[in-house]
N, C-alpha and C positions, 0 to 999 in steps of 0.2 A: 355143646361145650367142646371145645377144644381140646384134643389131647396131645402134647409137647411129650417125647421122649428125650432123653438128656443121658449121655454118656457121663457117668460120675467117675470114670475110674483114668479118662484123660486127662491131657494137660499138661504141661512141667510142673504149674503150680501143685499139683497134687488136689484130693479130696477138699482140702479147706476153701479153698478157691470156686471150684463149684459147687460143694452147698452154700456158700454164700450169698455166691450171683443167682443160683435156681432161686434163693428165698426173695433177694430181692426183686428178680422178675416176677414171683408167684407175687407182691403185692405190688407190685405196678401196673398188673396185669388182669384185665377181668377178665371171667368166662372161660380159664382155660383149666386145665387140668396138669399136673407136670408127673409125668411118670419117668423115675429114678430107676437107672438100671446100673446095676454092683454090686458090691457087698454090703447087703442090706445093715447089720450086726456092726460095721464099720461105718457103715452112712450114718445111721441114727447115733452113733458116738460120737462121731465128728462136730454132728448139729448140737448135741449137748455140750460137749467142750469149748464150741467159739463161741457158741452166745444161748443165752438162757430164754432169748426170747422166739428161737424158732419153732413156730408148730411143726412138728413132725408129723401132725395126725393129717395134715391136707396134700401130704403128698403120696402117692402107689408107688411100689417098691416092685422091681424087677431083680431077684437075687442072682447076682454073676459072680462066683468064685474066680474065675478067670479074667484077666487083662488083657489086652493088645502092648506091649511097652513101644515106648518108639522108636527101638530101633530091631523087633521084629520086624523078619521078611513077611510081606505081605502075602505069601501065597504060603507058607507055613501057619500062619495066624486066618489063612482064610479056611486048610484043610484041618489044622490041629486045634482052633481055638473058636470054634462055632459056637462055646457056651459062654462065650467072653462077654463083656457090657456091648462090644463096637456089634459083633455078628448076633447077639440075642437084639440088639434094639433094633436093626437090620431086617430080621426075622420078624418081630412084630408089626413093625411095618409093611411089611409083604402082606401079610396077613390083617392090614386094616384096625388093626387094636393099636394104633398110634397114627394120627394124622401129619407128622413129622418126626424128622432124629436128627439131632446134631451133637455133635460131638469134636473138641477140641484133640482130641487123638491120632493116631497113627493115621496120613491120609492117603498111604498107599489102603493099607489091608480095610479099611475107609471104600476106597473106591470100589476095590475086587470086590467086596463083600457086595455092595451095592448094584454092581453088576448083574453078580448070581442071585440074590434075594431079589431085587424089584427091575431090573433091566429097563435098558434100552427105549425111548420111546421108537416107535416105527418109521424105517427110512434114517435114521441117525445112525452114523457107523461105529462113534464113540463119544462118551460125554464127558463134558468139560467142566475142571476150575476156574470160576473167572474171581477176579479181583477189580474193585473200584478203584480208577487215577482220578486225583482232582484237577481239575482244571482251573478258566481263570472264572470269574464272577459266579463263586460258590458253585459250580458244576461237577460235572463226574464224568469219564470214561469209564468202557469199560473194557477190560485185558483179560482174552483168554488162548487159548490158555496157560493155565501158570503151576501145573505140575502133575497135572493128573495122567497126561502124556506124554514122555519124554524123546519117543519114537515115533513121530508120525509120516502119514502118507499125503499126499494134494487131498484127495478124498475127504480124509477127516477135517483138516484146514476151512475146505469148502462148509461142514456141516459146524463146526467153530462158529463162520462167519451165521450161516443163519441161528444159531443159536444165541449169539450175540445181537441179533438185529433182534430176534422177535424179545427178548429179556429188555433192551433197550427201552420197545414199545413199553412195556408192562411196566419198568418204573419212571414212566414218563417221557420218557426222548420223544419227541417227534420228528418223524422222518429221518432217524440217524443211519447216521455215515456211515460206512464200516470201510476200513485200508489195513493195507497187510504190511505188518512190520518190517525192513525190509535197510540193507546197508546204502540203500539210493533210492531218491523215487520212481526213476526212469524205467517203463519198461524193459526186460533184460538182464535188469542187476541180479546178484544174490546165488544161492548157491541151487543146487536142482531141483529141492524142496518148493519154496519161493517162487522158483520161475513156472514149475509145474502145475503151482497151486494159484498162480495168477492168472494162468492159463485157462483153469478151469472157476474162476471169480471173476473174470472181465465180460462174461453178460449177465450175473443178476446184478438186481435190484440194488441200488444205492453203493455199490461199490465205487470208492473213488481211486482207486490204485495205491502203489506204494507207499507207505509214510515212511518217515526215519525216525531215531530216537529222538532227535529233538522236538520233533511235534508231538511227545505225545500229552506236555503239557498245557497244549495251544486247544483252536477249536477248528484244526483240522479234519476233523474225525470225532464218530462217538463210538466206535468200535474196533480195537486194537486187536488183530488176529496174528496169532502165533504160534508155532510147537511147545510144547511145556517143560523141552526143557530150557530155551529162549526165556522164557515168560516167567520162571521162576527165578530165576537169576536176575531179571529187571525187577520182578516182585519185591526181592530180600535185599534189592539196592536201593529200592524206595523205602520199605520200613526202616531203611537206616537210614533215610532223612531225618526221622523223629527223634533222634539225639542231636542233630543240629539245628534244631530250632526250624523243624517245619512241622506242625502237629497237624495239618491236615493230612498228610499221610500215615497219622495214627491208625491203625488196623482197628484198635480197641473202637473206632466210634461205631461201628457196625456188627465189631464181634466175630464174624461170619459169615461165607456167602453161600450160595449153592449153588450143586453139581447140576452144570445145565446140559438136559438129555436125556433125564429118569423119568421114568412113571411116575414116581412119589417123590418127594422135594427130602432131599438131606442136604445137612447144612453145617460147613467145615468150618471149626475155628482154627484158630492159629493156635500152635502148639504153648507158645508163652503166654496163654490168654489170663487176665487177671479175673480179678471178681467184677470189677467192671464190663470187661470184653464179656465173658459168662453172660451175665442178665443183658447186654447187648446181641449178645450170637442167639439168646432164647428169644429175643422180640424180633429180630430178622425169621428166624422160623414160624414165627406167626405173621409175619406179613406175606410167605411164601406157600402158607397154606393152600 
């Protein structure tokens, strides 16, 4: 059996929003287990108050007095708030009594945490947010990264791209592309970052060279590399397609992605997640198992 960890205490929507989406993943969902980490005494309130018909008794309670809010600094909330839902579900993890965690919460002290508790796979300098772009005939990019770094070196750019090649493979791309985001495609262009990281990405594997913003809705490419804080800024200007009538850059259909780079799979949702996004960001955690 599977055991799903879930941050109850993220979110804008508040507590109502994830016990709703945890119930309605636990019955769309065989075989798993969903363990709730919060305030237990306010969890099992909340599932009383929005509806009469949730068992409380199928889900495990992880009790966390303490929050991460979202506009904690994340190295305050990694040093002063280790008993919180984000670093106790963190901590379970490390520790193998949860096969996953995700969590729609703070996705700095999110990342540090993740860092310190389950680290680094071997040879990766630093791990990444990626985000899915759609493309044309029902496809997907994919973009990373898109906030988990806002500083980076060539170095980490380089370990991006392979961490986006091999995630590629895993949800089926074959043989995908990867190019580097970039204000021209021509060798050359771009600021020191860019030109240094092209540098060290023009002998592997399936590297096609620069792309620009405008291809990244074409089939240029299946892997869009970037700094995070580049990638977060293109991120939050595609979610705001979805007020103008483009809903395939709805976030909610996925819910969540994960941090590619870790030992153990966590899995971010986006801070506005509904109860929708919720039971979508817990079934991307089981596919990431």
């Amino acid at each position: 059996m599977q055991r799903i960890g879930i941050d109850m205490m993220g979110g804008d929507y508040g507590i109502t929003a994830t016990v709703v989406g945890a119930w309605l993943a636990y019955n769309d969902t065989e075989n798993i287990k969903l363990v709730l980490f919060g305030d237990e005494d306010y969890i099992t309130k909340e599932m009383k108050r929005v509806s009469y018909t949730i068992d409380r008794s199928v889900f495990e309670y992880v009790d966390c007095r303490k929050n991460v809010d979202t506009g904690d600094d994340p190295y305050y909330a990694l040093k002063e708030l280790q008993d919180s839902s984000i670093m106790k579900g963190l901590e379970y993890l490390s520790k193998g009594k949860i096969d996953v965690f995700c969590t729609a919460g703070n996705t700095g002290a999110t990342f540090l945490g993740a860092i310190k508790h389950i680290g680094a796979i071997e040879g990766i300098s630093r791990p990444a947010l990626i985000s899915l772009i759609p493309k044309g005939n029902n496809k997907f990019g994919i973009l990373l990264d898109v906030g988990a770094n806002a500083n980076c070196k060539p170095e980490n750019l380089l370990d991006f791209a392979k961490l986006g090649f091999e995630y590629a493979k895993k949800i089926g791309i074959e043989n995908p592309r990867v190019g580097l985001l970039n204000i021209g495609s021509e060798k050359g262009k771009g600021n020191t970052l860019v030109k240094e990281s092209f540098d060290l990405l023009e002998d592997t594997p399936n590297f096609i060279g620069n792309i620009e913003g405008g291809d990244l809705l074409g089939d240029k490419a299946d892997v869009y590399v970037c700094d995070g804080f580049t990638g977060n800024i293109l991120l939050k200007f595609c979610e705001s397609l979805v007020t103008k009538g483009l809903p395939r850059f709805d976030s909610e259909q996925y819910g969540g992605m994960p941090i590619l780079g870790l030992n153990k799979p966590v899995i971010i949702g986006h801070g506005k997640s509904s109860t929708v996004a919720i039971k979508n960001m817990i079934e991307t955690a089981i596919k990431n198992i």
